[in-house]
C-alpha positions in Angstrom: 2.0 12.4 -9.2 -1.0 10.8 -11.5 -1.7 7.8 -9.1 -4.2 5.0 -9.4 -5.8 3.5 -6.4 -6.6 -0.1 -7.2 -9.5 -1.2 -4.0 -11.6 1.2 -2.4 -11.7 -0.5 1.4 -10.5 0.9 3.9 -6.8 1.0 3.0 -8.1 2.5 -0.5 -10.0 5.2 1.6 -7.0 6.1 3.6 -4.6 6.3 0.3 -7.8 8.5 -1.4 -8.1 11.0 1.5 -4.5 11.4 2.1 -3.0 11.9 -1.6 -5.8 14.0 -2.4 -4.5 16.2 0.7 -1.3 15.9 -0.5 -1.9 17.4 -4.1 -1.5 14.2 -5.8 -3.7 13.7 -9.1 -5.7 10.2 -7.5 -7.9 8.0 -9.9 -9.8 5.3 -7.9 -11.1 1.7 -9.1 -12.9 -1.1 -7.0 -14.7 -3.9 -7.9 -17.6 -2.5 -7.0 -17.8 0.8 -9.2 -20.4 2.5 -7.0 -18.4 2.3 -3.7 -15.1 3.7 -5.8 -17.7 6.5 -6.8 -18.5 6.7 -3.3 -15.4 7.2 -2.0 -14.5 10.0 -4.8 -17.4 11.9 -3.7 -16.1 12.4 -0.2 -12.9 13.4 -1.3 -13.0 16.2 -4.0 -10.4 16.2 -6.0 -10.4 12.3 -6.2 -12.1 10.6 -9.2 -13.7 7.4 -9.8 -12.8 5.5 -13.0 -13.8 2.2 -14.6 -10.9 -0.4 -14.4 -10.1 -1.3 -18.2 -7.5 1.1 -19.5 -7.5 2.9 -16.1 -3.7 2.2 -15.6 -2.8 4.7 -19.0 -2.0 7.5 -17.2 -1.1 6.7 -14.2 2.5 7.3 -12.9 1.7 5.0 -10.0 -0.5 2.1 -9.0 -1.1 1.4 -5.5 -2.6 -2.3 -5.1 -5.1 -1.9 -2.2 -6.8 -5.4 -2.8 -6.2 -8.4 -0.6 -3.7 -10.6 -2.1 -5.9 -13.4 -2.9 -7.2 -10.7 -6.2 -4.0 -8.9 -6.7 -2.5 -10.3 -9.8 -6.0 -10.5 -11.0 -7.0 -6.7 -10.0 -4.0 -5.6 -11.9 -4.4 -7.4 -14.6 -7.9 -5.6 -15.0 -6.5 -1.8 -15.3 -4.9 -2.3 -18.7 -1.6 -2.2 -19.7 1.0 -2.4 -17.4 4.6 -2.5 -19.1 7.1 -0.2 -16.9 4.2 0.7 -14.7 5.2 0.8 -11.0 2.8 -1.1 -8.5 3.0 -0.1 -4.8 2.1 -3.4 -3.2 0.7 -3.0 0.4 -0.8 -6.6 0.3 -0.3 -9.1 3.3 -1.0 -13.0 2.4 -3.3 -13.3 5.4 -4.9 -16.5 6.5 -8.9 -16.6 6.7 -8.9 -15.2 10.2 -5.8 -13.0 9.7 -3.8 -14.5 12.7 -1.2 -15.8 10.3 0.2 -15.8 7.1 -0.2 -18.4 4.0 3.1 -18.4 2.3 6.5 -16.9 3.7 10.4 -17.6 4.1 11.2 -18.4 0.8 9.3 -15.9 -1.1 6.5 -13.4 -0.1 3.4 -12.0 -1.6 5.0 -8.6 -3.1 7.2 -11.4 -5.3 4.9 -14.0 -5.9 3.1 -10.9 -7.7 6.0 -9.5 -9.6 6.5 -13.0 -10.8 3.2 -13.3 -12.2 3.7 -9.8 -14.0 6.9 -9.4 -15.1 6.2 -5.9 -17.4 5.8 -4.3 -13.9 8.3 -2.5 -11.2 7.0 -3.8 -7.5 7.7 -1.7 -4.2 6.5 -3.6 -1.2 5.7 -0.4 1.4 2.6 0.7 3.7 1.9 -2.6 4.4 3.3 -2.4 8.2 0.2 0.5 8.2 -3.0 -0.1 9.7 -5.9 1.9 7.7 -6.5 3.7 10.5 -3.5 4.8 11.4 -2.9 6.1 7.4 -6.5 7.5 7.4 -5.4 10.0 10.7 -2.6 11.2 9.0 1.2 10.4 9.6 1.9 12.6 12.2 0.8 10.2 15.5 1.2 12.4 18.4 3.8 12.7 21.2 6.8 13.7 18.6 6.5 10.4 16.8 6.0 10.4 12.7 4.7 7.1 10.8 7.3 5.5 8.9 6.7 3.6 5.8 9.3 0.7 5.3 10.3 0.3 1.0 11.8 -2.7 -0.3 12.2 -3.1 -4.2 14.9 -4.0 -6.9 13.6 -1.0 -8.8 15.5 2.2 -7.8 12.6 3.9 -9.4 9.9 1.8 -7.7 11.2 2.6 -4.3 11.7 6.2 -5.1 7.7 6.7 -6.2 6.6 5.1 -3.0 9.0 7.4 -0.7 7.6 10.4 -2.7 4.5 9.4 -1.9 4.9 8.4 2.2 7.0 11.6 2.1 4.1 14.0 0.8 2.2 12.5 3.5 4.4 13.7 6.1 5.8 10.0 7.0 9.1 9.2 6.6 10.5 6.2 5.4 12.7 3.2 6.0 14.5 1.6 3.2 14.4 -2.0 3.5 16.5 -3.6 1.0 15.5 -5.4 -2.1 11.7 -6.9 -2.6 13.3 -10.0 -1.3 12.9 -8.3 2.1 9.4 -8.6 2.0 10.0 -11.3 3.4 10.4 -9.6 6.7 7.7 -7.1 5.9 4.7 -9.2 5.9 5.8 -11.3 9.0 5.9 -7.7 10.3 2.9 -7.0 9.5 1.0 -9.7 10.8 2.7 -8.8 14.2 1.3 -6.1 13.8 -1.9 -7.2 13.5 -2.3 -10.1 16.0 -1.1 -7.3 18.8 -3.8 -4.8 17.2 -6.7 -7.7 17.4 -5.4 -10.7 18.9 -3.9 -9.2 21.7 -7.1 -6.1 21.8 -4.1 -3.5 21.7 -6.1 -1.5 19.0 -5.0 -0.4 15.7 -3.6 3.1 16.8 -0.7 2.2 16.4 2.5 1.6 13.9 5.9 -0.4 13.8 8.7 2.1 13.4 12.6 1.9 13.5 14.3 3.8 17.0 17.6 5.1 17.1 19.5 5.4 20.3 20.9 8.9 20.6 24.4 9.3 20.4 
C-alpha cells in the first residue's frame, strides 16, 4: 500500500521502519520537515514529503500526532475525501497519567466528526513505540495484536493489512464507538509502563483459554 505517515516522533519512526520492512510504499510528513527528512534517511525506501497535497496518493494515512494537532495535521496534507485515517492518538492529560475526554465519545470520533470526507480506524494505539519499533513478534511464543474499531468495513480492513504485514495480528473491536474502550486501554497501559516503572516492553493482548 501507498501510505502516509503523518508525525515523525517516535510512533512515526516505528510505523517508517516497520512498513518500509514490510514492502509498503511509505511517504513521511512532520511538522518539522528536516526531522521527517531525517527519519527517511535511516530508512531507505521511505521518503520525506512536504505536507500540502501529500495526502494525493496515498491509500492510507496514519495520524501519528498527539491529539491535541490531529484535526489540524490532517487538515494540512490536502484533500481528504474517501481517504482512510488510521488514528493511533490517545487524548492524554499534560503528564499522560489520564485522559481529557472519555465515556461519551473518544478522540478517534471527536476527529471523524471534525472531518466528515474521511473513513477513521481507531488501531495501534494500545502499542507503545517501542514495542512497534522491535517488531511484532515479542518473544516467548507471543505476537503483538493490534485492536481495530471503525464503522468503515474498508477502514478496518486497511489497518489489519497493515498490522498483518507486520507480523501482528489483530483484534476487531467493534465500531469507532469502541474507542471508547481503546484509549482507556491505553492509558492503562501507560500508567503500568511509567507510573507503575513496569517499562514499555510490553503490550495488551486478548488470551484465549484452550479448549
Amino acid at each position: 500500500m501507498n501510505v502516509l505517515i503523518i508525525g515523525a516522533g517516535n510512533m512515526g519512526a516505528a510505523f517508517v521502519k516497520q512498513l518500509v520492512l514490510a514492502g509498503h510504499q511509505v511517504s513521511v510528513t512532520a511538522r518539522n520537515l528536516d526531522k521527517a527528512q531525517a527519519l527517511a534517511a535511516a530508512n531507505p525506501g521511505a521518503r520525506a514529503v512536504t505536507a500540502a497535497g501529500a495526502a494525493a496518493l496515498a491509500d492510507v494515512i496514519v495520524l501519528a500526532t498527539g491529539y491535541a494537532e490531529a484535526v489540524s495535521a490532517l487538515q494540512g496534507v490536502g484533500d481528504l475525501e474517501g481517504k482512510v485515517v488510521v488514528d493511533i492518538t490517545n487524548p492524554l492529560t499534560p503528564d499522560f497519567m489520564g485522559l481529557t475526554l472519555g465515556h461519551t465519545t473518544s478522540a478517534a470520533e471527536q476527529i471523524a466528526q471534525a472531518l466528515p470526507q474521511i473513513e477513521v480506524v481507531k488501531a495501534f494505539n494500545t502499542v507503545f513505540a517501542q514495542v512497534l519499533a522491535g517488531g511484532a513478534d515479542l518473544g516467548n511464543g507471543q505476537t503483538l495484536q493490534v485492536f481495530v474499531a471503525s464503522d468503515s468495513a474498508r477502514a478496518k480492513q486497511a489497518a489489519s493489512n497493515l498490522a498483518t504485514s507486520i507480523g501482528a495480528s489483530v483484534v476487531d473491536a467493534g465500531g469507532l464507538k469502541n474507542a471508547r474502550y481503546l484509549e482507556p486501554l491505553a492509558a492503562l497501559n501507560i500508567y503500568l509502563g511509567y507510573g507503575a516503572g513496569l517499562g514499555t516492553n510490553m503490550a495488551p493482548g486478548w488470551m484465549h483459554k484452550a479448549l
